[in-house]
DRENKOLMAR-734417 format. One record per residue (C-alpha): residue number from 0; residue in three letters; x, y, z. Coordinates in steps of 0.05 Angstrom, whole numbers, always signed. Example, Ala and Ser with C-alpha at 12.3 -4.5 7.8 and 13.67 -1.06 7.14 Angstrom:
residues 2
0  ala  +246  -90  +156
1  ser  +273  -21  +143
***
This chain:
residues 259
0  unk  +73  -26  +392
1  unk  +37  +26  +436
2  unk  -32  +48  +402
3  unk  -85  +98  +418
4  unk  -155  +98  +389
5  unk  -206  +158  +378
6  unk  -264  +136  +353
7  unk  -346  +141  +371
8  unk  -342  +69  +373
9  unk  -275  +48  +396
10  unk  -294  -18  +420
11  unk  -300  -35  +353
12  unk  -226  -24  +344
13  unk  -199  -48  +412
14  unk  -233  -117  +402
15  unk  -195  -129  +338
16  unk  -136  -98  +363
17  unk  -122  -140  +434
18  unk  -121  -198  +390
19  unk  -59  -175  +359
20  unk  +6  -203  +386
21  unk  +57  -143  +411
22  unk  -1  -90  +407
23  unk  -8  -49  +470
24  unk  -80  -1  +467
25  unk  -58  +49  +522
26  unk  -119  +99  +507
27  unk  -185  +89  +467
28  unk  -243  +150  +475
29  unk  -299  +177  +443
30  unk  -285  +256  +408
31  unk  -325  +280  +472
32  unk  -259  +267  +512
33  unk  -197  +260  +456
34  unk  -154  +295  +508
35  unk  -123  +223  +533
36  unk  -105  +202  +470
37  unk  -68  +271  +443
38  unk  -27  +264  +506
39  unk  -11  +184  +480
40  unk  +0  +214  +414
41  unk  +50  +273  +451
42  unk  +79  +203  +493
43  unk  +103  +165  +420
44  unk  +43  +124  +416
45  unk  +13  +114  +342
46  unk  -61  +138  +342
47  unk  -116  +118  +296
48  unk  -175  +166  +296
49  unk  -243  +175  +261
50  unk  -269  +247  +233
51  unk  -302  +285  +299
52  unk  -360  +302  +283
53  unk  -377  +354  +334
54  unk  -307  +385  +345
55  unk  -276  +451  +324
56  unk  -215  +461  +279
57  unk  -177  +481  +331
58  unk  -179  +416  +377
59  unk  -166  +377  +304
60  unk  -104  +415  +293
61  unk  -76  +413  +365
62  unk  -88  +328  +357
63  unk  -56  +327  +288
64  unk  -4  +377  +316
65  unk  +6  +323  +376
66  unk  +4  +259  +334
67  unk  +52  +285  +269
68  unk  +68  +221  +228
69  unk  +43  +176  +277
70  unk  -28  +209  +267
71  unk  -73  +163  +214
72  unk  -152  +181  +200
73  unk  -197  +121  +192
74  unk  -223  +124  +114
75  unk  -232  +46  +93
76  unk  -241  +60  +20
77  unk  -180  +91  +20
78  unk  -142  +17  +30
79  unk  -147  -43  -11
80  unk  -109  -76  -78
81  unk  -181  -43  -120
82  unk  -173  +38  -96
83  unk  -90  +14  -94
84  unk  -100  -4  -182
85  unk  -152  +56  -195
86  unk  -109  +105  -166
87  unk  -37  +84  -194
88  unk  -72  +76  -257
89  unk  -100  +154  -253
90  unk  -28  +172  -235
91  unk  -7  +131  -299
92  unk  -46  +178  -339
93  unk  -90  +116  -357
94  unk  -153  +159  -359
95  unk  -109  +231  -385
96  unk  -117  +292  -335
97  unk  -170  +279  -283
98  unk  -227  +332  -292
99  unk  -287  +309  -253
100  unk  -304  +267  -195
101  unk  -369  +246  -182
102  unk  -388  +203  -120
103  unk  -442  +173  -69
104  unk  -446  +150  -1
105  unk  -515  +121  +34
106  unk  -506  +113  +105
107  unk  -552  +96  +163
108  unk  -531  +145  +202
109  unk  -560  +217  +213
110  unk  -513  +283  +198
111  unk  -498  +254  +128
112  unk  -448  +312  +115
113  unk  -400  +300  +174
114  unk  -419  +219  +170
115  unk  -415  +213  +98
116  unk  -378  +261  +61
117  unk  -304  +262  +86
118  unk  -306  +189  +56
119  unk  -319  +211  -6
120  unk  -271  +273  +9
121  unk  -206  +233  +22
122  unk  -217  +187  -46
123  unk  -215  +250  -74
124  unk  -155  +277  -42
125  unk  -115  +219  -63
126  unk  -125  +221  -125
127  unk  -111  +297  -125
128  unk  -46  +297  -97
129  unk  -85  +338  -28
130  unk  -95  +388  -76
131  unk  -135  +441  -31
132  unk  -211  +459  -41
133  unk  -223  +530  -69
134  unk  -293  +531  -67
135  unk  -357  +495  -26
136  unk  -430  +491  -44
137  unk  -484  +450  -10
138  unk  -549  +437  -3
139  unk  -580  +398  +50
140  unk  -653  +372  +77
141  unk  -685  +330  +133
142  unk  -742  +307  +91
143  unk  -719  +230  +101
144  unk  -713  +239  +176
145  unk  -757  +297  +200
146  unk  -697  +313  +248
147  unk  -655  +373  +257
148  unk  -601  +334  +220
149  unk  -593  +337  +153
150  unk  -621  +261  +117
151  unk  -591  +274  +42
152  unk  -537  +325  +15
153  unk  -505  +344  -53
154  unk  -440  +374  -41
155  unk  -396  +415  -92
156  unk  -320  +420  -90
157  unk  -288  +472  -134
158  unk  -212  +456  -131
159  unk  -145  +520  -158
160  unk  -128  +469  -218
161  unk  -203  +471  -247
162  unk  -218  +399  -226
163  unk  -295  +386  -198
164  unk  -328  +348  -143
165  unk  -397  +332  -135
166  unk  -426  +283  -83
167  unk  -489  +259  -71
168  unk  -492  +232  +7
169  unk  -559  +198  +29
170  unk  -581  +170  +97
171  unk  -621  +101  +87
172  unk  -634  +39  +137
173  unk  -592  -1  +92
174  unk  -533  +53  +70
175  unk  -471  +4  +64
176  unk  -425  +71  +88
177  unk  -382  +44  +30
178  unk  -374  +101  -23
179  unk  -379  +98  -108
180  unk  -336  +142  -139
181  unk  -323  +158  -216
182  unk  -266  +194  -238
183  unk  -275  +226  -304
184  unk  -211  +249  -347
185  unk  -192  +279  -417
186  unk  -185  +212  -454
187  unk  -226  +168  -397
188  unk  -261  +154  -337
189  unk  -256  +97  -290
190  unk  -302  +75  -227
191  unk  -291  +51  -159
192  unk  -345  +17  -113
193  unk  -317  +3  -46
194  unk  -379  -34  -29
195  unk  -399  -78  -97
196  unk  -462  -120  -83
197  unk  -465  -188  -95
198  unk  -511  -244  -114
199  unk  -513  -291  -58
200  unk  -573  -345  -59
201  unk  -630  -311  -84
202  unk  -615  -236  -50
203  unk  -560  -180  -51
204  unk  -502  -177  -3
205  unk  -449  -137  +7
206  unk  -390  -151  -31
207  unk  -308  -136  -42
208  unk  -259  -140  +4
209  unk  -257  -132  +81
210  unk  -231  -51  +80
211  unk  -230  -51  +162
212  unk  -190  -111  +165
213  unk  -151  -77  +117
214  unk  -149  -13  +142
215  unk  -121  -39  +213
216  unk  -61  -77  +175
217  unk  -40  -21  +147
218  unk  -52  +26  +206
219  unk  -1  -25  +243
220  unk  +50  -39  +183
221  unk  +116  -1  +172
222  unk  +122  +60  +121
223  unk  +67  +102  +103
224  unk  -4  +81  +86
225  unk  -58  +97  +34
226  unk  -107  +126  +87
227  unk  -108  +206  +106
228  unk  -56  +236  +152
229  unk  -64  +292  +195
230  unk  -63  +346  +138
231  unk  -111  +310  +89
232  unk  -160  +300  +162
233  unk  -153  +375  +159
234  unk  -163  +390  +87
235  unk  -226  +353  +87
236  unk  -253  +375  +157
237  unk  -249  +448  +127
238  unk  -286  +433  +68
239  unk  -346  +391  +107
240  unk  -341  +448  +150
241  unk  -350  +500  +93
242  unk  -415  +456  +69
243  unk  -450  +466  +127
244  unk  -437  +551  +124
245  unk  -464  +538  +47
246  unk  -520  +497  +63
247  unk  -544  +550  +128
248  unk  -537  +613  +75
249  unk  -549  +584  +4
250  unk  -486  +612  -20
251  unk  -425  +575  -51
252  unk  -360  +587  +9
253  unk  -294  +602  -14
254  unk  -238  +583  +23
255  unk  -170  +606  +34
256  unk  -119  +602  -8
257  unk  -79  +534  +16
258  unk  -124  +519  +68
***
């Protein structure tokens, strides 16, 4: 199997990856120079990619244009038997008509909107069938950082059906990157941590199960898998997109119909 990787780290990847048996990497760059790996994606080669987060729409589209079915976005929360029961559960009508979704993200990096939020964005959209975002508020500061880039967010999704999304996205030296998110129905609500801490010895540690480990299997099994395809990538780069027009002007941004 021929893969291509697009990633700010993609040694990370690529180490785990050559240890696989028939697994060829034929590309692996950083979003500064994705141009190798659309032209693997336009050669047949699967490609695994992770949200850009200094690129325009229009070099997102051309690489999900490129890479079609064979395009998956790395979201880890998005794979694993706990998200798997919460969201076939939801579907069940276990909690009635999902309503509200409330989540958090801490993460150590800076930028928490474009680091943090489309994590939070694609639990979301799974849930929601890729139900696409009508409306976008958010507010933003550096206090935590004194940097030009933003240190803490709240984020507001307004979605066509009435459903809510509010997120809460900090930067912190110890942010897991692992998000918490509760979705609230008519009859009940049910939470997912894809980062649970655990008692180990006499201190916390991160718990639950290993989501990149996870994340890769699936990336490299047959059929489709629970992470976001080239579409949902889209949907949720327009909305993070969207936050940072609300956040510069104070004003909630609406967004076209089915985009």
């Amino acid at each position: 199997m021929k893969v291509a990787i697009l990633s700010s780290t993609p040694e990370n990847y690529v180490k785990a990856l050559r240890g696989l048996p028939d697994v060829e990497v034929v590309a692996a760059a950083s979003w500064d120079a994705f141009e190798p790996v659309r032209r693997a994606a336009e050669a047949g080669a699967r490609v695994l990619c992770e949200y850009p987060r200094a690129a325009k729409e229009t070099d997102l589209k051309a690489m999900v244009d490129a890479g079609g079915d064979r395009l998956t976005f790395a979201s880890p929360a998005c794979h694993g038997e706990a998200f798997a029961l919460v969201r076939k559960g939801i579907a069940d009508g276990g909690i009635g008509e999902p309503t509200t979704i409330l989540g958090s993200l801490t993460t150590r990096a800076d930028g928490v909107l474009g680091a943090a939020a489309p994590h939070l964005l694609d639990l979301a959209d799974a849930v929601l069938g890729g139900e696409s975002a009508q409306q976008v508020y958010a507010q933003t500061n550096t206090v935590l950082n004194g940097r030009i880039a933003e240190s803490a967010a709240v984020l507001t999704v307004r979605y066509p059906s009435g459903k809510v999304a509010s997120f809460d996205c900090r930067r912190s030296p110890s942010g897991t990157g692992r998000p918490k998110v509760t979705f609230i129905g008519a009859k009940a609500s049910v939470q997912y941590d894809a980062g649970p801490r655990l008692l180990g010895g006499d201190r916390w540690e991160q718990g639950g199960e290993d989501l990149d480990a996870l994340l890769l299997r699936d990336f490299l099994s047959d059929g489709d898998g629970p992470g976001p395809d080239g579409q949902a990538a889209l949907r949720t780069f327009r909305i993070v997109q969207a936050a940072y027009e609300s956040a510069h002007t104070g004003q909630p941004v609406d967004l076209p119909a089915g985009g």
